[in-house]
N, C-alpha and C positions, 0 to 999 in steps of 0.2 A: 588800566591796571586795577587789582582789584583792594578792599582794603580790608588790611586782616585783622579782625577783633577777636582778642582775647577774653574768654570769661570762667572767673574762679569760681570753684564750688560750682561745679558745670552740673553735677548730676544733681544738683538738689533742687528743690523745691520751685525757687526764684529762677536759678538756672533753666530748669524745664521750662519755664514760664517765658524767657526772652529768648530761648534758641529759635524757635518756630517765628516769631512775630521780627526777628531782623534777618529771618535769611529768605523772609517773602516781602522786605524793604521798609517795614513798619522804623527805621531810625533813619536808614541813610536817604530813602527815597527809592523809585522804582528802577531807577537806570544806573546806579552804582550796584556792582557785585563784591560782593563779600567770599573771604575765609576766614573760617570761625575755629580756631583753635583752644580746646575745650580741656582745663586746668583742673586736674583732681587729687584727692591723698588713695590714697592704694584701696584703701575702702570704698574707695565711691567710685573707684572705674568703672567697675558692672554699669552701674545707674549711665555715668557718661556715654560708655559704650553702645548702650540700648539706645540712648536720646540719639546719637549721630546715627544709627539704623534708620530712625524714624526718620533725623532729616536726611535720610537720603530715599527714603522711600516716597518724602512729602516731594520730589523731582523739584523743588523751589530754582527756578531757573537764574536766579541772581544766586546763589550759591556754589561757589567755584568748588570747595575742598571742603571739608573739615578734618579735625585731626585730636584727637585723644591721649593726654598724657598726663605722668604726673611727675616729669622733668618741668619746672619755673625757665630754666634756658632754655625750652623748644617750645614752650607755652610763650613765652614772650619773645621769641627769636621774628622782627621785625614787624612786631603791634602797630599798627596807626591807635588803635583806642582798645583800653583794658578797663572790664569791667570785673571789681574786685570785691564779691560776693562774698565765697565764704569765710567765714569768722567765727572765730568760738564764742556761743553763746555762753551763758551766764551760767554756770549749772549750781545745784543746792549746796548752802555754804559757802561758798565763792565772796571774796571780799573783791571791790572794784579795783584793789592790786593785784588783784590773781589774775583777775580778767585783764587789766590791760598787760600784767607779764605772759598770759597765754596770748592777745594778737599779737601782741610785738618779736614774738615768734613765728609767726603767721605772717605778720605786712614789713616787718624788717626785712627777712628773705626775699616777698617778692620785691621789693622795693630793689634790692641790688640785681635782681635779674631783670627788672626791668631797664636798669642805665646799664647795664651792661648791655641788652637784645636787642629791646626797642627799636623802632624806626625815629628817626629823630624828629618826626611831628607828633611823636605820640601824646594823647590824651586820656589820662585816667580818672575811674571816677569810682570811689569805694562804697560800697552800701553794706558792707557788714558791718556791723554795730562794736563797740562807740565809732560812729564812722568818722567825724573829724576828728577824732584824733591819732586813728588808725592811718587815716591821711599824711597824716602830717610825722608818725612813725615811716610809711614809705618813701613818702618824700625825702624826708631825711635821709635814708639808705641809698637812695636813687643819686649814684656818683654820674654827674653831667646835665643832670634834667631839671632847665627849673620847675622850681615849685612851683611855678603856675599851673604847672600841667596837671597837677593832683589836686583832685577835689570831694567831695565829700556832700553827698545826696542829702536834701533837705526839699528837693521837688516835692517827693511825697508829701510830705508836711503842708507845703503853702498847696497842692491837690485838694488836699482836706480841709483846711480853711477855705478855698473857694467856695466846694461843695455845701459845706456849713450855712456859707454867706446864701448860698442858692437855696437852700432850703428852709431855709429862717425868712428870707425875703420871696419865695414862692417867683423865683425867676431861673431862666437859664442859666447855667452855671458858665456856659462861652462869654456871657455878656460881663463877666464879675472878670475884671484886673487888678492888678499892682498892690497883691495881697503879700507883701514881701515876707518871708521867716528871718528874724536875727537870730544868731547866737548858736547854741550848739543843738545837736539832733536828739534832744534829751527830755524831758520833762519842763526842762527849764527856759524851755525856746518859747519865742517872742515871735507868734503871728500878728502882723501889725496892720490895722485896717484905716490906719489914718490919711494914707492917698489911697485905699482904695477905690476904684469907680464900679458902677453898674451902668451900662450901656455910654458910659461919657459921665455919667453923675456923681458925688462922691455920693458912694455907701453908707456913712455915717446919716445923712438925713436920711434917706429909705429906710435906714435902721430907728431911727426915734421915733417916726410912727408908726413901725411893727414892736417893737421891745420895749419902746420907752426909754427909761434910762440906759445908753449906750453903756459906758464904761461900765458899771453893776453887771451887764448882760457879760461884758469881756471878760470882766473877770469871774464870774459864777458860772456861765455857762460855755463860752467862747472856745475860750484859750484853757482850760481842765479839758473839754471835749476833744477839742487839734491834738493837745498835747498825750492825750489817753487814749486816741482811736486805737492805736494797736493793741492796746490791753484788753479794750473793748472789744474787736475783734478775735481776737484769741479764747475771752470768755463766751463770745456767742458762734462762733463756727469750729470752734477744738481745736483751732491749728492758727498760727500764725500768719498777717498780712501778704499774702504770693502777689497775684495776676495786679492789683495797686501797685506794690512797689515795681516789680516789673514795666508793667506802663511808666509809671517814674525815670528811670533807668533810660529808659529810651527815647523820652520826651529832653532828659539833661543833656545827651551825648546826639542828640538830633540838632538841640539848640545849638547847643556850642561847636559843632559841625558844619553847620549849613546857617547860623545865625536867627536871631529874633528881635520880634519889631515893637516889645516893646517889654516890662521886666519881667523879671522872672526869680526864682531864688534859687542859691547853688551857694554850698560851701568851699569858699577859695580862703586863699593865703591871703595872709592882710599885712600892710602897707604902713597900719598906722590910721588909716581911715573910722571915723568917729569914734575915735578915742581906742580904738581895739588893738592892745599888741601885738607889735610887728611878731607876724611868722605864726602866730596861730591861726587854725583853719577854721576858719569863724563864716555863718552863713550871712550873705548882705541880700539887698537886691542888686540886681546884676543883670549888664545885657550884652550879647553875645556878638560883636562885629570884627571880621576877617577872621571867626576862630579863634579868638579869645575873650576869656569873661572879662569885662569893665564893672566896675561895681558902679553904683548909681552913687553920687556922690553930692549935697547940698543940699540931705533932704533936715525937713523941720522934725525934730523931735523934743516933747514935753516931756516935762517932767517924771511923769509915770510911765513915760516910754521908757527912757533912759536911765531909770531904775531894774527896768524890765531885764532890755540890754545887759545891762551890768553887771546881773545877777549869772545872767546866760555864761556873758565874759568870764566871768570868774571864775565858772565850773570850768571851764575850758582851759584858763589857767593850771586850774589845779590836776587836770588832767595830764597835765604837760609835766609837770614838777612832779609828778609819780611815775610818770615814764624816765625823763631825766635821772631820777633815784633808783632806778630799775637800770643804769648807763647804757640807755637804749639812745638817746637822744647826743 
């Protein structure tokens, strides 16, 4: 049987970018087939429309169907995994009330058409921006589904600190692990290098005799760089992060799918784990076994980590207390 993935904001940018790469197995793998059921507002059908021409032209042999609409009930009518793209961006003027009252217009709706359609193993995973808390708006809507099921992208993130660490230490970026993201997918997020390894070794020594003073390098150069790539990229290509978060996207929903051997970051609901309020969708590290996230849990954190964290934490709070004030929540 095949498994049917949903994805919002199909016609745009990001959407273009993962329709091709999971219906030729780039998430599930080569021997599962897929139906890709493709979520739009009335304006972007065209663009939807034209992408499922193309994948049926691409003859992608794991590709059962696709399907085009801009009904949330026939977009989500028996999801195994939704990925939940489009979001209002930010536009001129816009206070970050306006912007989470415009997603919570956006992810409140799907969120009830997903516990309503769904298949009941479904797995969601939001990448439109603010995305953990856009998260944790569907979740809440989503009548029957626990919230573990919804999560909220920060792959991209710890991608970009690896690459960093690979290119500052003049090594493959495969051989760099356990580069966790905390906190939210913000400015404010916490790439953390302190169990990082390179080939088995911790990163931090590699680092003292390329950089010198580790922590000064973290915080001057490090973590402003992870934290600002997209801006950075938007200033040097005109257009915003696509075929990166893309790969992202598909790297979360492949993990969590088929599982991984060793961490990784994804923003999940919290438990209460190092100190972060329950029911916020806060990124940890995390590892993927029978299909769902485990947060890695008894790791050491100092001082200046957990400042770091904290600060993270609290935007995410405060994220939450302005949706709640919005009675969205």
């Amino acid at each position: 049987m095949a498994t049917t993935i949903t994805i919002t904001g199909a016609g745009g940018q990001i959407g273009y970018a993962l329709l091709f790469r999971i219906a030729a197995g780039d998430m599930l793998g080569p021997d599962e087939k897929v139906r890709l059921r493709l979520l739009e507002i009335p304006q972007g059908m065209g663009a939807a429309e034209g992408a499922a021409l193309e994948l049926q032209d691409g003859a992608f042999e794991l590709l059962e169907h696709v399907e085009v609409t801009d009904d949330p009930a026939v977009a989500f009518d028996g999801a195994n995994a939704a990925l939940l793209v489009g979001a209002r961006p930010r536009g001129p003027g816009m206070e970050r009330a306006d912007l989470l009252a415009a997603n919570a217009g956006i992810f409140g709706p799907q969120g009830t058409a997903i516990g309503a359609n769904a298949a009941d193993d479904v797995r969601v995973v939001v990448v439109g921006n603010p995305a953990n808390t856009n998260a944790l708006i569907a979740a809440s809507a989503a009548d029957g589904v626990p919230a573990e099921r919804f999560t909220a992208l920060t792959r991209l993130d710890e991608n970009r600190a690896r690459a960093q660490l690979a290119q500052t230490l003049g090594a493959p970026v495969g051989g760099i692990r356990r580069v966790p993201i905390w906190g939210n997918h913000s400015a404010t997020q916490f790439p953390d290098i302190s169990h990082a390894t390179i080939d088995g070794r911790p990163v931090v020594d590699a680092l003292s005799t390329q950089v010198g003073d580790v922590r000064a390098w973290q915080e001057q150069t490090f973590i402003p760089r992870v934290a600002k790539r997209g801006a950075e990229i938007i200033q040097v290509r005109g257009s915003s992060s696509v075929a990166s978060a893309a790969n992202a996207t598909i790297e979360h929903m492949r993990d969590w799918m088929l599982g991984t051997d060793d961490w990784t970051s994804a923003g999940v609901v919290s438990h209460g784990e190092y100190g972060v309020p329950e029911g916020l969708v806060c990124s940890f590290p995390v590892r993927s076994i029978d299909g769902a996230w485990q947060i890695v849990e008894g790791l050491e954190l100092d001082e200046w980590a957990r400042t770091r964290i904290d600060a993270s934490v609290a935007e995410l709070a405060d994220e939450r207390d302005a949706v709640r004030a919005l009675g969205v929540l």
